[in-house]
N, CA, C and O atoms as a Tripos MOL2 file, in Angstrom:
@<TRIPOS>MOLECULE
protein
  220   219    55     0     0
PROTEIN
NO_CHARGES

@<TRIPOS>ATOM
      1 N          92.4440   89.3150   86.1850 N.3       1 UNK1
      2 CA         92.8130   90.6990   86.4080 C.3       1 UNK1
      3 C          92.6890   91.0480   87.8730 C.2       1 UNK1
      4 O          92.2690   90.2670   88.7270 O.2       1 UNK1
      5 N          93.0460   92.1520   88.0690 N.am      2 UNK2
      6 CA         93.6370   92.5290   89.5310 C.3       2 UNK2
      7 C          92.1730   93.3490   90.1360 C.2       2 UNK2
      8 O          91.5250   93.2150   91.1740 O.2       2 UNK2
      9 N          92.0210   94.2860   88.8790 N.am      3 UNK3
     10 CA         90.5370   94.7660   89.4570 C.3       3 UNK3
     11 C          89.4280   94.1700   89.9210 C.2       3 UNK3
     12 O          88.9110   94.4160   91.0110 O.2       3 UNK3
     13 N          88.9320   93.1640   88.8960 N.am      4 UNK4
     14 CA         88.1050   92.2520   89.8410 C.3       4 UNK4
     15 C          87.7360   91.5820   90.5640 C.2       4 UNK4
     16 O          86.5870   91.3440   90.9370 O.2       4 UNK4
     17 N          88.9840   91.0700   90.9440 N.am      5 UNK5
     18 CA         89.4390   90.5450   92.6690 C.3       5 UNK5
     19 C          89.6060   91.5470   93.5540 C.2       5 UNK5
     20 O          90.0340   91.0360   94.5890 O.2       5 UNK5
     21 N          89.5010   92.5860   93.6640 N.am      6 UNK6
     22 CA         89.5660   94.3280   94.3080 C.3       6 UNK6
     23 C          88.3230   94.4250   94.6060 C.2       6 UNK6
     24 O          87.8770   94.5960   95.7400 O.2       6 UNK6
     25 N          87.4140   94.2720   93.1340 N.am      7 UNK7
     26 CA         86.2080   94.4730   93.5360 C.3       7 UNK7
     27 C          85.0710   94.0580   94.1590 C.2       7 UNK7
     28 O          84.1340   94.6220   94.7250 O.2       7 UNK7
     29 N          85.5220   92.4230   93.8100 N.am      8 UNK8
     30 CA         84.5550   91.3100   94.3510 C.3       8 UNK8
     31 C          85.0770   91.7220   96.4680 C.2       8 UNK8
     32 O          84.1680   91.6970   97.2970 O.2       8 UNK8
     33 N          86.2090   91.9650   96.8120 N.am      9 UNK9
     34 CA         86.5780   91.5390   97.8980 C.3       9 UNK9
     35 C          86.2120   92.8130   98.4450 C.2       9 UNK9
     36 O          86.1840   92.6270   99.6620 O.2       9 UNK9
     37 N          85.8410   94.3140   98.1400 N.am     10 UNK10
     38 CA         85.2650   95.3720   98.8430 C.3      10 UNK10
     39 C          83.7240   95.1580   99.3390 C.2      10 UNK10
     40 O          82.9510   94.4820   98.6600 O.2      10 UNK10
     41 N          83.3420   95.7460  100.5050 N.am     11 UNK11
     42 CA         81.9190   95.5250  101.1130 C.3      11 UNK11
     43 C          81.2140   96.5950  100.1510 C.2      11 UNK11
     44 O          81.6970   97.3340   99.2930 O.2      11 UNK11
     45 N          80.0990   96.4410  100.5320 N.am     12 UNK12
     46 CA         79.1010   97.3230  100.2320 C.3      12 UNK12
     47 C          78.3730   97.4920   98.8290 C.2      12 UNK12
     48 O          78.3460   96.5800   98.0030 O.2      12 UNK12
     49 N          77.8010   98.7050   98.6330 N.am     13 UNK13
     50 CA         76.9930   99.1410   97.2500 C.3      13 UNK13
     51 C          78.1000   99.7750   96.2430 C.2      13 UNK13
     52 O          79.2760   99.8160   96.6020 O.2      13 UNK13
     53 N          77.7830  100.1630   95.2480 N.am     14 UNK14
     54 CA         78.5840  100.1550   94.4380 C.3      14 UNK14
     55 C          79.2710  101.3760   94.3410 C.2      14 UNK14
     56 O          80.2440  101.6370   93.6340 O.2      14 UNK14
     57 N          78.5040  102.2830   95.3290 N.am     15 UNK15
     58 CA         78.5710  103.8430   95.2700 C.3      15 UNK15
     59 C          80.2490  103.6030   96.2790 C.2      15 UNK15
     60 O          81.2990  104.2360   96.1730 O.2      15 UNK15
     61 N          79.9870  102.7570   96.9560 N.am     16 UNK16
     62 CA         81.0080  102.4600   98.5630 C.3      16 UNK16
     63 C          82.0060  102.0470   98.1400 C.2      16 UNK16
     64 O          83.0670  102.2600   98.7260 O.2      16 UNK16
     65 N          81.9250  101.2660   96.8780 N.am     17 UNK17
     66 CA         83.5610  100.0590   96.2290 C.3      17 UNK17
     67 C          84.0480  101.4140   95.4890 C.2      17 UNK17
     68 O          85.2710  101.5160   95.3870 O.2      17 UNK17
     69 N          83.3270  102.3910   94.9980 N.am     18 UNK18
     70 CA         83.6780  103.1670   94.0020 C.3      18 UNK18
     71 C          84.2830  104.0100   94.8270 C.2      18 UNK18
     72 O          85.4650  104.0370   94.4820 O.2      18 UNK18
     73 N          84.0900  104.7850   95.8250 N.am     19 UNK19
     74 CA         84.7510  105.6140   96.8490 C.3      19 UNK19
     75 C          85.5530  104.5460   97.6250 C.2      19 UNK19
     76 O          86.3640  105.3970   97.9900 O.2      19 UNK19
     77 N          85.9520  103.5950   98.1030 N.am     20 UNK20
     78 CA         86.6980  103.0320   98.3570 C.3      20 UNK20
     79 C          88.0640  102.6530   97.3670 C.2      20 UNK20
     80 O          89.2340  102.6770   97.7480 O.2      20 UNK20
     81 N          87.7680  102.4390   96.5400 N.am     21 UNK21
     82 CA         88.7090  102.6410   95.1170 C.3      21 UNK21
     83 C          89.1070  103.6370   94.9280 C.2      21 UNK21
     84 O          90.0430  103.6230   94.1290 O.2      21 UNK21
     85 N          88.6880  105.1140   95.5040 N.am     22 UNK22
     86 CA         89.5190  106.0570   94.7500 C.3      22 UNK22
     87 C          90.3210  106.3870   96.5190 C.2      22 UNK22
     88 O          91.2870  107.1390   96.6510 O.2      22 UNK22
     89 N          89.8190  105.8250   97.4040 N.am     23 UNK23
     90 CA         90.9940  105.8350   98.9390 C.3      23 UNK23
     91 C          91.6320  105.3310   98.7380 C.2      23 UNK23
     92 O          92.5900  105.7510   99.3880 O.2      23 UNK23
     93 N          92.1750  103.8180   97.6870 N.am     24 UNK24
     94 CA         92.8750  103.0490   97.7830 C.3      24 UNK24
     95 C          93.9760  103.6260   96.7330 C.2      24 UNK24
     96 O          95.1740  103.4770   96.9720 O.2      24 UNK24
     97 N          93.5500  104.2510   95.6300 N.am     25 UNK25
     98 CA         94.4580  104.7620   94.6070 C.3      25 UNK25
     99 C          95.1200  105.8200   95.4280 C.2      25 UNK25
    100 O          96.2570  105.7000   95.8830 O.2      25 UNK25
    101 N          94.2660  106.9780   95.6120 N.am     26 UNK26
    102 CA         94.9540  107.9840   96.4000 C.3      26 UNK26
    103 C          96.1370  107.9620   97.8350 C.2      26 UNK26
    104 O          96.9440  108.7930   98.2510 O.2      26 UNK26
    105 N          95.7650  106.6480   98.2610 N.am     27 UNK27
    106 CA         96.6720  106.2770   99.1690 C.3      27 UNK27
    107 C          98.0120  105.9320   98.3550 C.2      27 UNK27
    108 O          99.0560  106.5820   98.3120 O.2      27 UNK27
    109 N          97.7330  104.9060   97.8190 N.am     28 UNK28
    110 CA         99.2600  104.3690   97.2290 C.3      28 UNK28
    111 C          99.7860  105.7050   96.2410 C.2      28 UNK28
    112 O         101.0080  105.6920   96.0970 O.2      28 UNK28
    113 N          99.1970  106.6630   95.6540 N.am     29 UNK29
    114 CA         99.5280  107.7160   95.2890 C.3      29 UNK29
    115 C         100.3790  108.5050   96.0930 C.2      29 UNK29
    116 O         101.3110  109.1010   95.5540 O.2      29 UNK29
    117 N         100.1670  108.6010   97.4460 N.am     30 UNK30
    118 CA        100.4620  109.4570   98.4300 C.3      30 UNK30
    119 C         101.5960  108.3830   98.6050 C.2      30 UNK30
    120 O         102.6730  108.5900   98.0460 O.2      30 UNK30
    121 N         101.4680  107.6120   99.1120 N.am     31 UNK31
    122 CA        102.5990  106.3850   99.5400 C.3      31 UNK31
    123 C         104.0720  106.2690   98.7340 C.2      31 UNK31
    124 O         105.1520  105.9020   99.1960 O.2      31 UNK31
    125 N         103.6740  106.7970   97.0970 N.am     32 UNK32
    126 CA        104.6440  106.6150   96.3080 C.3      32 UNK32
    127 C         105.3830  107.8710   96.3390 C.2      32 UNK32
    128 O         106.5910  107.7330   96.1430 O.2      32 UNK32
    129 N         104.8440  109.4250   96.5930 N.am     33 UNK33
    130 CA        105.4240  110.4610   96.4480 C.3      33 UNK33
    131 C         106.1120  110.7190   97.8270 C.2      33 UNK33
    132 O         107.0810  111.4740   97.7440 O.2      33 UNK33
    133 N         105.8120  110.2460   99.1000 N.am     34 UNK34
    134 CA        105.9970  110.2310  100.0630 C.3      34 UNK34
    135 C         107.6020  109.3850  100.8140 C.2      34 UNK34
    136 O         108.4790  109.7850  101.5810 O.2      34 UNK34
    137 N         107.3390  108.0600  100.0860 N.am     35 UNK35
    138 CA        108.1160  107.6560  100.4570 C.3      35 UNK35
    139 C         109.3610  107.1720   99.6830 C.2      35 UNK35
    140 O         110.5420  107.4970   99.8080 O.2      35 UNK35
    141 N         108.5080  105.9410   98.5020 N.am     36 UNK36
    142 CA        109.2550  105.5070   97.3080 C.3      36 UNK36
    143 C         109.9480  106.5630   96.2020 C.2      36 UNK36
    144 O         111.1550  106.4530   95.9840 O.2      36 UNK36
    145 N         109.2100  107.5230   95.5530 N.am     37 UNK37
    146 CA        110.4490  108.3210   94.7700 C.3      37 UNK37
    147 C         111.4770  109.1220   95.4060 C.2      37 UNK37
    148 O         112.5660  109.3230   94.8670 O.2      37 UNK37
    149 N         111.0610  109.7210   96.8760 N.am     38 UNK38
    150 CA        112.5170  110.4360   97.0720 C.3      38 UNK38
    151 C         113.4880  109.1650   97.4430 C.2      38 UNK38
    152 O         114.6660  109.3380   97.1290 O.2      38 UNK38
    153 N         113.2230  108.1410   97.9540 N.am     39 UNK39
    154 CA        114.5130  106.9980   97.8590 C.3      39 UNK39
    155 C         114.5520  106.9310   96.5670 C.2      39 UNK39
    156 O         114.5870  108.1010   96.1880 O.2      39 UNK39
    157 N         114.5620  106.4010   95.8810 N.am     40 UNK40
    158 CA        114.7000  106.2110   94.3300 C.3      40 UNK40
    159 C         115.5720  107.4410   94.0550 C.2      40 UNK40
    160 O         116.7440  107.2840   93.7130 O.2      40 UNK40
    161 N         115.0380  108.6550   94.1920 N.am     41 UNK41
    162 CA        116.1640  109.8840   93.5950 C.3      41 UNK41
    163 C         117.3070  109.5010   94.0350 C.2      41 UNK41
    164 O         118.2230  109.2710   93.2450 O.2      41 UNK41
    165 N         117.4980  109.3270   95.7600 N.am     42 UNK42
    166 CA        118.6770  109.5530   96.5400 C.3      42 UNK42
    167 C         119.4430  108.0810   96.3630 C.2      42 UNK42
    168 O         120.6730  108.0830   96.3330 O.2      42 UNK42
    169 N         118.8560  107.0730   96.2690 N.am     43 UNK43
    170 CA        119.2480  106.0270   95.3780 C.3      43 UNK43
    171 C         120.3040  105.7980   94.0990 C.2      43 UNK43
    172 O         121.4210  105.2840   94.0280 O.2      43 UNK43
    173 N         119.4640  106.3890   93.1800 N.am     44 UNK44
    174 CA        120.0340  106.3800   92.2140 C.3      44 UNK44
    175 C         120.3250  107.4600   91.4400 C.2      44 UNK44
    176 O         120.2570  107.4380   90.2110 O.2      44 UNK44
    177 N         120.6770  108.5020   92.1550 N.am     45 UNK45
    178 CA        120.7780  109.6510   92.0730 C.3      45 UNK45
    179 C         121.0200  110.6440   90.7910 C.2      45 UNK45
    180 O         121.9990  111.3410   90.5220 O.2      45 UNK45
    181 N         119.3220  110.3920   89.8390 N.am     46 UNK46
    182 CA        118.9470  110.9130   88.6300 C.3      46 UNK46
    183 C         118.8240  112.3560   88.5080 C.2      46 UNK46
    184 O         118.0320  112.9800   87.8010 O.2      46 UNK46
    185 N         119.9200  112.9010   89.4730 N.am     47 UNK47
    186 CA        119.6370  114.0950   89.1650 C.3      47 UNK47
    187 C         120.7500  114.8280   88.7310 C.2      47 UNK47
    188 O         120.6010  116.0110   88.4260 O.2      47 UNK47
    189 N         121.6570  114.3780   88.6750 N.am     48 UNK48
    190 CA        123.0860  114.0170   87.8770 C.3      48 UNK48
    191 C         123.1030  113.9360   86.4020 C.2      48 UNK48
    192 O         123.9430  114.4080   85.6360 O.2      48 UNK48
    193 N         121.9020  113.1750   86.0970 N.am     49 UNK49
    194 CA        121.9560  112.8000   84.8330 C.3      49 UNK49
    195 C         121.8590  113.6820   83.1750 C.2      49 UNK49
    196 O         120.8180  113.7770   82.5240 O.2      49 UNK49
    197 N         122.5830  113.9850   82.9530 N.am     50 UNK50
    198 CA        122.3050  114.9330   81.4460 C.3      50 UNK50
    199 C         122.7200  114.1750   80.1330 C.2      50 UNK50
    200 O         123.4030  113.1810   79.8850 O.2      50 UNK50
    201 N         122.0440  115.0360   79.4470 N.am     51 UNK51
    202 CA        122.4330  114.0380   77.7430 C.3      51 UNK51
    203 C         123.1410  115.5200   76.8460 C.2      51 UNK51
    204 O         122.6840  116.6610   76.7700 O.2      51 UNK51
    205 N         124.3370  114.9600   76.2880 N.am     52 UNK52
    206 CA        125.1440  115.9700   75.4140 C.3      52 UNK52
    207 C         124.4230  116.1600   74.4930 C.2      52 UNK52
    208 O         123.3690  115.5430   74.6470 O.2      52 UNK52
    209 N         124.4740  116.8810   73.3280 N.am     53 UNK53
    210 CA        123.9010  117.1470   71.9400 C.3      53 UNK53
    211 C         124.8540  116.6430   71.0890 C.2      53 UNK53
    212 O         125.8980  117.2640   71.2890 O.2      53 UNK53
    213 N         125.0520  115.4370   69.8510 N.am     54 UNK54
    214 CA        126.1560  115.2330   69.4090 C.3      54 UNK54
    215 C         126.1050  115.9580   68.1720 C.2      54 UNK54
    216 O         125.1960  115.5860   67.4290 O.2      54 UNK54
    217 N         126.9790  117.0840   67.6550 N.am     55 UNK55
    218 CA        127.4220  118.1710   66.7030 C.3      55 UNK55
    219 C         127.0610  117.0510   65.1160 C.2      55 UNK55
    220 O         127.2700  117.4950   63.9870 O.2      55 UNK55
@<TRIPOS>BOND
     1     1     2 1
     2     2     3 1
     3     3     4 2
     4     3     5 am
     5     5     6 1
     6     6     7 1
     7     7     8 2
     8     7     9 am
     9     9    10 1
    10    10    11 1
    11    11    12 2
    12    11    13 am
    13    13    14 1
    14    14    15 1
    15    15    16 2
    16    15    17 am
    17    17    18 1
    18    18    19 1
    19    19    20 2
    20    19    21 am
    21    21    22 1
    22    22    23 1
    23    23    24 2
    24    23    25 am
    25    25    26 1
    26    26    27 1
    27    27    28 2
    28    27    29 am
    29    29    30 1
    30    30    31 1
    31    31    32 2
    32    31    33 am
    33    33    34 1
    34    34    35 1
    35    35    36 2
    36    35    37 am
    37    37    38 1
    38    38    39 1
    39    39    40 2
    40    39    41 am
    41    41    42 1
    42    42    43 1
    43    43    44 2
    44    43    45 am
    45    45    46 1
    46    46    47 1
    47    47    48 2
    48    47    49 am
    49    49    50 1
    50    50    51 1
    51    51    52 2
    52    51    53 am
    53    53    54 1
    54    54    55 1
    55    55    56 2
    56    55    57 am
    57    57    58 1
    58    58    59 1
    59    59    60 2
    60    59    61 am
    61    61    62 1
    62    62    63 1
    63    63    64 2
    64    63    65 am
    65    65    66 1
    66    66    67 1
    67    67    68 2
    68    67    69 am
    69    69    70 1
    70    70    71 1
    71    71    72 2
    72    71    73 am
    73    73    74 1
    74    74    75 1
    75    75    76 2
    76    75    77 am
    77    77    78 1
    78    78    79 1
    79    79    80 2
    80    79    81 am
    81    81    82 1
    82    82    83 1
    83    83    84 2
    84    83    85 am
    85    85    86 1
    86    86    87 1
    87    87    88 2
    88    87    89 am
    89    89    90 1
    90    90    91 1
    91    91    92 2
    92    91    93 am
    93    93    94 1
    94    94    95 1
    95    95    96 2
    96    95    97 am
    97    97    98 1
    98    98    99 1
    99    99   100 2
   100    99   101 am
   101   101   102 1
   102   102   103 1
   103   103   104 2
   104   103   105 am
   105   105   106 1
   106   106   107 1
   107   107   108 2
   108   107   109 am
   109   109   110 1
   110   110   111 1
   111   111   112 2
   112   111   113 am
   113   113   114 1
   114   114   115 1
   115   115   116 2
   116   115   117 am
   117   117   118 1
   118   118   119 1
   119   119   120 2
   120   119   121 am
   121   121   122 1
   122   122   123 1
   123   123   124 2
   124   123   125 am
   125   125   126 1
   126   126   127 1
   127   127   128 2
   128   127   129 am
   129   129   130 1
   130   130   131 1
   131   131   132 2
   132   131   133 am
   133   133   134 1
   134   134   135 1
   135   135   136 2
   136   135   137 am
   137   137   138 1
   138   138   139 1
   139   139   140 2
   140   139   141 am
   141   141   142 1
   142   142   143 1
   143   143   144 2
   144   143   145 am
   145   145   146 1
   146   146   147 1
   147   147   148 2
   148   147   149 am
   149   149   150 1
   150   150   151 1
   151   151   152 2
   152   151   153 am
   153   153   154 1
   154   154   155 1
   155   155   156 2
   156   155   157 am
   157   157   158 1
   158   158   159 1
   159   159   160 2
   160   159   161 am
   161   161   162 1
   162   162   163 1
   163   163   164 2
   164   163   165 am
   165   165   166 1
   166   166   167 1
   167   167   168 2
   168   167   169 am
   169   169   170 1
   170   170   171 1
   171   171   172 2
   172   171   173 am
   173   173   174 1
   174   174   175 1
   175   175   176 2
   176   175   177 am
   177   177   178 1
   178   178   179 1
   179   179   180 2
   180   179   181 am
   181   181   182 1
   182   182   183 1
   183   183   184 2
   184   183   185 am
   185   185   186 1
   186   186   187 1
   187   187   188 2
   188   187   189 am
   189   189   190 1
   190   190   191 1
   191   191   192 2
   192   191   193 am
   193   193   194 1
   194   194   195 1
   195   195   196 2
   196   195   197 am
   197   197   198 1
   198   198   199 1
   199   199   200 2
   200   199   201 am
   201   201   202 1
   202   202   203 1
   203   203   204 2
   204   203   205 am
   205   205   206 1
   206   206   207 1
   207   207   208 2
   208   207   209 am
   209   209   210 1
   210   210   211 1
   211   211   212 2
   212   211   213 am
   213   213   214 1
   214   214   215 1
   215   215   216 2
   216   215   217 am
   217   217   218 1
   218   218   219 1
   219   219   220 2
@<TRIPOS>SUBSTRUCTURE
     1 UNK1         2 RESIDUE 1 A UNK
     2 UNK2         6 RESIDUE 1 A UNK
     3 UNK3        10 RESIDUE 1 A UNK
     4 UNK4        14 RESIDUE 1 A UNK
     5 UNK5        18 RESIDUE 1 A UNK
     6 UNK6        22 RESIDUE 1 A UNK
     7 UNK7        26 RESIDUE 1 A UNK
     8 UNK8        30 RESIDUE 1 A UNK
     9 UNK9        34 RESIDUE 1 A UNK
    10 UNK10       38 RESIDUE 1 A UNK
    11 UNK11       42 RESIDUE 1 A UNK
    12 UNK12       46 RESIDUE 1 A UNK
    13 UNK13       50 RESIDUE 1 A UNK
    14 UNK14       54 RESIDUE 1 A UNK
    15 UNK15       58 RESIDUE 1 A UNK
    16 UNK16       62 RESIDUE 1 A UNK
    17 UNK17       66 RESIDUE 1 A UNK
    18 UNK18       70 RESIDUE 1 A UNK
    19 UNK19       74 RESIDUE 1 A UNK
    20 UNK20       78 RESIDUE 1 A UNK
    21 UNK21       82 RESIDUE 1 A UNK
    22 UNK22       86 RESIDUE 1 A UNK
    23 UNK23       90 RESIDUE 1 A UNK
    24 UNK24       94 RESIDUE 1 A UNK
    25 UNK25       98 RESIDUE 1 A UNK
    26 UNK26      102 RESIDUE 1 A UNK
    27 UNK27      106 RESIDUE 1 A UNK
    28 UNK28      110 RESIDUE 1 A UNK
    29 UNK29      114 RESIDUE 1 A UNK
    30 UNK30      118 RESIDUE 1 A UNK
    31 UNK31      122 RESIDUE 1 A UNK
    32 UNK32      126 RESIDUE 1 A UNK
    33 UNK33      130 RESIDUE 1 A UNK
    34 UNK34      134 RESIDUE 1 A UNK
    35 UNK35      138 RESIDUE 1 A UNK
    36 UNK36      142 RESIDUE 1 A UNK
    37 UNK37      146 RESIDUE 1 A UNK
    38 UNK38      150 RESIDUE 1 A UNK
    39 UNK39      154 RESIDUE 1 A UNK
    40 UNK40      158 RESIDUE 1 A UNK
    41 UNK41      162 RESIDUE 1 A UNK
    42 UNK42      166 RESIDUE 1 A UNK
    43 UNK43      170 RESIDUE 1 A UNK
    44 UNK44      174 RESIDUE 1 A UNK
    45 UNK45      178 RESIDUE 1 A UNK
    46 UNK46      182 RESIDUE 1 A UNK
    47 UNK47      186 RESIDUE 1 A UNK
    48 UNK48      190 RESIDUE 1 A UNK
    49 UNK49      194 RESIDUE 1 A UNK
    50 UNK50      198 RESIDUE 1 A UNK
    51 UNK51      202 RESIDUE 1 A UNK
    52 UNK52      206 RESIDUE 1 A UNK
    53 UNK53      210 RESIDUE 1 A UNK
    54 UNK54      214 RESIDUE 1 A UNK
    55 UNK55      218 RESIDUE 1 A UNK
């Protein structure tokens, strides 16, 4: 698993991997709203997209 190679490879006490883990989420969080979904919209431009109701 991915976490425990994350965890083994952070310094410190456990209080430090644990706040370091939530910089690392919150970053790629930020990273994804920032950069990756508005390409993706303008990409593939899902905003076009509707579904009919079939009678």
């Amino acid at each position: 698993m991915i976490f425990p190679a994350v965890w083994r490879i952070l310094p410190g006490p456990a209080w430090l991997r644990v706040l370091f883990v939530l910089l690392i989420i919150a970053a790629v969080v930020g990273a994804l709203f920032q950069w990756v979904y508005p390409w993706f919209s303008v990409t593939f431009d899902i905003e076009e997209a509707s579904v009919e109701a079939v009678p």
